[in-house]
C-alpha positions in Angstrom: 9.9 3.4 -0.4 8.4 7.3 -0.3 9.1 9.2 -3.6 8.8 12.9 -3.6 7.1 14.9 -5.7 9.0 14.7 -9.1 9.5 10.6 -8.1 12.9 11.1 -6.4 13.7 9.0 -3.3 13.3 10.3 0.2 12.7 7.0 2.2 14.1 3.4 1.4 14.1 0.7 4.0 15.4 -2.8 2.9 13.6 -5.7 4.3 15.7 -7.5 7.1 15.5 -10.9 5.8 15.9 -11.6 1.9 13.2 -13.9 1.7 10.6 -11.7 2.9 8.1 -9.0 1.2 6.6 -5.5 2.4 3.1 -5.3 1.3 0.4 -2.5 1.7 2.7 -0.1 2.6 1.2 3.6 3.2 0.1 6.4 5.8 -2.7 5.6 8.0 -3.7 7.5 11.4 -3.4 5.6 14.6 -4.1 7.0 18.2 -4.6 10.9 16.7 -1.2 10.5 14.8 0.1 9.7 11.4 2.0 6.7 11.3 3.5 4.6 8.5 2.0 0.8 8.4 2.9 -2.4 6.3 3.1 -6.0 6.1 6.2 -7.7 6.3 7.0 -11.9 5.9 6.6 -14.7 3.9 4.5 -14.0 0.6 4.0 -17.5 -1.4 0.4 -16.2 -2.9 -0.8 -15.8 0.6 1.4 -14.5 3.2 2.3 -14.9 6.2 4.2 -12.3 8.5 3.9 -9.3 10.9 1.7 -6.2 10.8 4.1 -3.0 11.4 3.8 0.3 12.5 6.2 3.6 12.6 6.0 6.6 14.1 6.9 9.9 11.9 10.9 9.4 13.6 10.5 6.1 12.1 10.4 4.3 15.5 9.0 1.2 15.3 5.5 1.8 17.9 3.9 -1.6 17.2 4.4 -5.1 15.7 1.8 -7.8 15.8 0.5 -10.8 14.1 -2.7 -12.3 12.9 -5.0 -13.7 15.9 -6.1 -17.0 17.0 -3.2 -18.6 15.6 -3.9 -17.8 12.3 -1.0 -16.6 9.5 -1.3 -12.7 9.1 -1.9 -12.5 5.2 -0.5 -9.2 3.3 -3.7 -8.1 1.4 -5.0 -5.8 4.0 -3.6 -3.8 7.0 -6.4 -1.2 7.6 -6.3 0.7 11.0 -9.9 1.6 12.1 -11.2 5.2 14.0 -11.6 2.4 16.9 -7.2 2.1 16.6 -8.3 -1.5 15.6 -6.3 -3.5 12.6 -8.4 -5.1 10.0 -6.6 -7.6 8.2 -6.8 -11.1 6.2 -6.0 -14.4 6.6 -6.1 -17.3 4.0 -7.1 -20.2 5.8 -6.7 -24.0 4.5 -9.4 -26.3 5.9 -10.2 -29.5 4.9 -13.7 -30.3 2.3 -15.5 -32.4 0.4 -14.9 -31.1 -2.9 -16.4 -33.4 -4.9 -19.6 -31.8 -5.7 -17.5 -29.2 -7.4 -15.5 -31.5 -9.4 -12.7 -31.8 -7.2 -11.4 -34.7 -4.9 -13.1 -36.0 -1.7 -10.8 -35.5 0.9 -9.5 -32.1 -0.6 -8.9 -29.0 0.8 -10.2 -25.4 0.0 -8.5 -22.0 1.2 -10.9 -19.5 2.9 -10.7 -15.9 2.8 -10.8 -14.8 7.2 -11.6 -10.8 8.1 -10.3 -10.8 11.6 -10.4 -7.4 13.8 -7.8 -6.9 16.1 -7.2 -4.4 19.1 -3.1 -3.7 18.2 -2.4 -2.7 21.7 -3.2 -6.4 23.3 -3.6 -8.3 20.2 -7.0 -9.5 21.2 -9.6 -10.3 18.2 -12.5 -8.5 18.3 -14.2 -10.1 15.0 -13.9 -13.0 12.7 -15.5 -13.8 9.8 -15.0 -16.7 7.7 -16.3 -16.5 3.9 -17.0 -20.4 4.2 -20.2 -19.8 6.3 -21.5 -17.5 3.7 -20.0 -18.0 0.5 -19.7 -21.5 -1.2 -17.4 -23.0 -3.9 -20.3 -23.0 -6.3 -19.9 -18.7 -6.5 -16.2 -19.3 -7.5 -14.8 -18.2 -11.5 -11.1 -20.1 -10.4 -11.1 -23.9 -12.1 -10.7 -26.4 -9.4 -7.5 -28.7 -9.4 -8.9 -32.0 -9.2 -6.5 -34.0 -7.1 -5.9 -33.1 -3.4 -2.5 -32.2 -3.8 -3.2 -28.1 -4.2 -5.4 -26.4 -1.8 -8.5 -24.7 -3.6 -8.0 -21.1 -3.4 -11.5 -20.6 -4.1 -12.4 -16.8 -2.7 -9.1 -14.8 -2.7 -9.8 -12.2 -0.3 -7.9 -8.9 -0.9 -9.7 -5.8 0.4 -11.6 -5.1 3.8 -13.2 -1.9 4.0 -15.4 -0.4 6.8 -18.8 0.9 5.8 -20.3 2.3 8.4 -20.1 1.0 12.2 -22.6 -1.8 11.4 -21.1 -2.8 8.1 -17.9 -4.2 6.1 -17.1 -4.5 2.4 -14.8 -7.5 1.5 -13.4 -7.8 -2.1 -13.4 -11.5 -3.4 -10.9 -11.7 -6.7 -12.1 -15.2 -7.4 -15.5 -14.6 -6.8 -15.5 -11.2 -8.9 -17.5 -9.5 -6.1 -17.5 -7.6 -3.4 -19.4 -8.3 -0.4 -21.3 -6.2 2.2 -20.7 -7.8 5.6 -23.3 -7.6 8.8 -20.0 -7.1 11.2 -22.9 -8.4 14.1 -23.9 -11.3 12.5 -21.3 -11.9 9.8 -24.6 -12.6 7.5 -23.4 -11.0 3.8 -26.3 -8.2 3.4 -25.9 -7.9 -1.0 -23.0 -9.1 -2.9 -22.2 -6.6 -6.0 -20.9 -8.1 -9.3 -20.0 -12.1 -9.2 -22.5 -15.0 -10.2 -25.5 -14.3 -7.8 -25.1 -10.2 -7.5 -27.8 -8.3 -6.0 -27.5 -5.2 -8.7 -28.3 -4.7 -11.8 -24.8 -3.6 -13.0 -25.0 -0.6 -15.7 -23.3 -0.5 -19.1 -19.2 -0.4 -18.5 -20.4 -1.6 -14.5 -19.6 -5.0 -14.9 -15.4 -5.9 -13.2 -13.8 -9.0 -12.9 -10.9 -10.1 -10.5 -10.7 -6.9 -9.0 -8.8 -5.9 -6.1 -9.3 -2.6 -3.6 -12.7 -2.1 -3.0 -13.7 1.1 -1.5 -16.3 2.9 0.0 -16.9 6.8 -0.2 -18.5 9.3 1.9 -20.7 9.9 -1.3 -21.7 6.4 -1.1 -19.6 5.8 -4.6 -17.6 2.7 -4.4 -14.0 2.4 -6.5 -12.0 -0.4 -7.0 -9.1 -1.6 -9.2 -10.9 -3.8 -11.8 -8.1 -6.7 -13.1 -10.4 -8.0 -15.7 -9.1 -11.4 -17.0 -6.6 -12.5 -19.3 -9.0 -14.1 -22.0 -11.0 -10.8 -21.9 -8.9 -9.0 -24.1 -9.4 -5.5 -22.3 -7.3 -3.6 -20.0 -7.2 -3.1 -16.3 -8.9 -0.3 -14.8 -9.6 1.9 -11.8 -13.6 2.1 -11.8 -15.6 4.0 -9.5 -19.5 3.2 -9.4 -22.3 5.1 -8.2 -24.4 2.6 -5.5 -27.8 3.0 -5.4 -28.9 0.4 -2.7 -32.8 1.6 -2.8 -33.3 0.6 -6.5 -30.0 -1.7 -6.3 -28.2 -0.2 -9.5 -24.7 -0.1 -10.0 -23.8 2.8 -12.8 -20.4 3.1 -13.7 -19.4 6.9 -12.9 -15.6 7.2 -14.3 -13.3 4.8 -15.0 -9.0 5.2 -15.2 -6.8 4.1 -17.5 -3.7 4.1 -18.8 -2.3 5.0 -22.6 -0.2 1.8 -22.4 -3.5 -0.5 -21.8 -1.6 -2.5 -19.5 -2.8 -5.9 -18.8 -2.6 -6.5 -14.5 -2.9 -9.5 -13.9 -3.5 -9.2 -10.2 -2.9 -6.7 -7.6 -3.4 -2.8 -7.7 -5.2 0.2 -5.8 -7.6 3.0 -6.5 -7.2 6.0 -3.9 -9.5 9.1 -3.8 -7.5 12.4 -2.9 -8.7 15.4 -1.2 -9.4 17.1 -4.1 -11.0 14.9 -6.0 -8.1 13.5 -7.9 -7.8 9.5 -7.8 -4.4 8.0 -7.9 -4.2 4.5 -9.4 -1.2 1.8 -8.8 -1.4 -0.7 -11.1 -0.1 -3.8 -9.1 1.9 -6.2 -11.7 1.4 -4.0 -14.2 4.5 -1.4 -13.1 2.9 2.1 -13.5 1.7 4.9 -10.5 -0.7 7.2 -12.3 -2.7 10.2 -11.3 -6.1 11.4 -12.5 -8.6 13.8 -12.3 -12.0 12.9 -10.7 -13.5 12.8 -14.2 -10.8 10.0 -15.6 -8.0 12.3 -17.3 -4.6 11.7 -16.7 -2.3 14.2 -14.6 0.8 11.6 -13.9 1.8 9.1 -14.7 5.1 7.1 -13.9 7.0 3.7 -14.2 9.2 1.4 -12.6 11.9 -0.9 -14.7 9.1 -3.8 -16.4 10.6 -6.4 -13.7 9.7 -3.9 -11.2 5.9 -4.5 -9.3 4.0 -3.3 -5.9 0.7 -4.2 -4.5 -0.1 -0.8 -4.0 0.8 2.6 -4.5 -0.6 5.8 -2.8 -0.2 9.3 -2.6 -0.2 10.5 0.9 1.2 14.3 2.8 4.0 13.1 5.0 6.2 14.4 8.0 9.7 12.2 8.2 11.8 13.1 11.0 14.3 11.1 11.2 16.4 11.2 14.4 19.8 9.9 13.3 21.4 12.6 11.6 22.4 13.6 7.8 25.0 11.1 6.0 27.5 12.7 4.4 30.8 11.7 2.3 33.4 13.7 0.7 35.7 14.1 -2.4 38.4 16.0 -2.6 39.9 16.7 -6.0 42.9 19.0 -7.1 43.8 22.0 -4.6 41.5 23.3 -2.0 38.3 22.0 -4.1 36.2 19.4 -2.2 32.7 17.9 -3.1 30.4 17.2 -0.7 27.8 14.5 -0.9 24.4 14.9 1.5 21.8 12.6 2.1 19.1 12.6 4.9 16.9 9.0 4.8 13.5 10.2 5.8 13.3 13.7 5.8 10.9 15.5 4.1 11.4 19.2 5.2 15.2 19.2 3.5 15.1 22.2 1.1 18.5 23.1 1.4 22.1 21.8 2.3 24.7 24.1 4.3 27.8 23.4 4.3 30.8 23.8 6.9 34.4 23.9 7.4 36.8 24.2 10.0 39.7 23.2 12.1 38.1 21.2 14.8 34.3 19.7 15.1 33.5 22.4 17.1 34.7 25.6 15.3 33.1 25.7 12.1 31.9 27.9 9.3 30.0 28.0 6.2 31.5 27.6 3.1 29.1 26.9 0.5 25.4 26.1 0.4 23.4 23.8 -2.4 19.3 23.6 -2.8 18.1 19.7 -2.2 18.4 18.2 -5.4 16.8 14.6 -4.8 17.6 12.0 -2.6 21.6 12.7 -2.6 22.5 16.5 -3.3 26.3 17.6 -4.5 27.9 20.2 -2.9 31.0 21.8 -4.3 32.9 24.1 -1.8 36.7 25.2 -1.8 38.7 24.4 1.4 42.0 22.9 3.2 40.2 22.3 6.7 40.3 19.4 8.1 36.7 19.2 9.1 33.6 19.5 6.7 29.8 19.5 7.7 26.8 19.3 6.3 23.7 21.0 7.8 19.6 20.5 6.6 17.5 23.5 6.2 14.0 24.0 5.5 12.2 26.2 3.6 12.3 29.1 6.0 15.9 28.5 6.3 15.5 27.0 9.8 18.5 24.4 10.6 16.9 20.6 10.6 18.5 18.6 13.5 22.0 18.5 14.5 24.7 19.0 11.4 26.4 15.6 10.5 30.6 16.4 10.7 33.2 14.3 9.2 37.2 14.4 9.0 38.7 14.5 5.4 
């Protein structure tokens, strides 16, 4: 879904199949354009589904899955300057878990980066946290019987940081992990039980999700916390020093309610410096300042969650045209109803009446007023139309014209 400004509808798709899930939905750029991107599938904990991408008509341009016959998971969908789609896979594998109170012939789920060139679905990187991250770094109590796979890493964010480098977020670990993308070697590991930084008063997260990395070298993330830790989630943003390896806590966002999240959420920086915050299960979209104070803030219904939220500019040009229905009431009075799924540039509805389709005239005009405007106009002919207008006044695609 794309809200508007003042939270109104402009996009809604419904997912095909009932059972499935969108995840990581937002705007990304992919071969010099903006496109839309999500996840779509089976979501169980860890997913498995289909990476998609739309064009600004809202074309579908690319659909692909996870490589090497691995399930795509729905954490992360990041397209790279390379046009190369980071994303994460939860892979069961069979281990000796005993050492770590759990059952001999158990099995443990991995957290997978995998790189992947979208046009040929070739992958181009894998890591595996397995190879470099044990059990023992884990905060998530192990099931001992070898019924339930051990989800010991829970990989939610992959980040690029630099051309040499990635950043993975761990939620069961509580860190985040800086990743030789040549070696796979993990070069520090920030928070968690064997961190490389001292971490600074207020510094310290927990279960966090959405770990990001800044031209400034400042790193945010959505900081969960944990249920027993009686404190509310966060968006944090820390100040890196990797020559002294100190982690100072520069801001941190919150919310009035102190909502509790107990998994999921995002932290995005804007272009001005503003940071907009969903807060995953906790259902709130809120907008700050770059020094923490809130500009926005907005809810869904308390049932109501999404993995992520984002503010993002956005073209929609949809290439069916307008939908319209009509009402007529006593005498020539007739009300209008125009909608326009996807279109962003709709400032104003004209409306048009006439004897035939193509002989037609205005007969009343309405500003946009949400995601369906209402347009009352006074006529007996047998023909009514609805045509989009920007701003400038400019006519938006072709006018949609229905009989009464």
């Amino acid at each position: 879904m794309i809200l508007d400004n003042e939270g109104q509808p402009v996009w809604l798709r419904p997912v095909g199949t009932e059972e499935w899930d969108v995840m990581d939905f937002k705007v990304q750029s992919y071969q010099g354009r903006p496109v839309l991107t999500w996840w779509e599938g089976e979501h169980g904990g860890y997913g498995d589904g289909e990476y998609v991408i739309l064009d600004e008509f809202y074309r579908e341009i690319a659909r692909f899955r996870a490589g090497n016959g691995y399930p795509g998971d729905h954490h992360e969908f990041l397209i790279s300057g390379r046009d190369t789609a980071l994303v994460t896979i939860y892979a069961e594998k069979p281990m000796d878990l005993s050492p770590y109170g759990g059952a001999e012939d158990g099995l443990v789920v991995e957290g997978v980066a995998q790189e992947i060139d979208v046009e040929s679905g070739e992958v181009l990187f894998e890591w595996h946290s397995l190879d470099h991250v044990g059990p023992e770094e884990s905060y998530s109590a192990l099931v001992p019987g070898p019924e339930e796979a051990y989800d010991y890493f829970h990989i939610n964010s992959i980040e690029e940081d630099g051309e040499d480098h990635l950043l993975v977020s761990a939620r069961r670990t509580s860190a985040v992990y800086k990743i030789d993308r040549r070696t796979g070697e993990v070069v520090w590991r920030l928070g968690g039980k064997r961190s490389d930084f001292e971490m600074g008063e207020g510094a310290i997260f927990a279960f966090q999700y959405d770990a990001r990395r800044h031209p400034d070298g400042t790193i945010t993330l959505f900081d969960n916390r944990g249920a027993d830790m009686e404190e509310q989630s966060r968006g944090i943003r820390l100040g890196i020093d990797e020559g002294a390896m100190t982690a100072t806590l520069l801001h941190e966002f919150t919310h009035p309610e102190e909502p509790f999240a107990t998994y999921q959420g995002n932290v995005q920086v804007l272009p001005n410096g503003n940071v907009f915050v969903g807060w995953g299960s906790a259902p709130y979209l809120t907008e700050h300042d770059g020094e923490g104070n809130l500009l926005f803030d907005a809810g869904f219904p308390l049932q109501v969650e999404s993995y992520r939220a984002f503010r993002f500019p956005w073209t929609g040009r949809p290439q069916a045209v307008p939908d319209l229905a009509d009402e007529s009431e006593s005498g020539d009075r007739v009300t209008l109803y125009a909608s326009w799924n996807g279109a962003t540039e709709v400032a104003s509805w004209q409306a048009l009446a006439g004897p035939k389709e193509g002989d037609l005239k205005p007969v009343g005009e309405a500003p946009r007023m949400g995601f369906e405007t209402t347009i009352a106009v006074e006529t007996r002919a047998p023909y009514v139309a609805v045509r989009a207008k920007d701003h400038s006044g400019r006519a938006l695609g072709a006018p949609r014209v229905i009989r009464r």
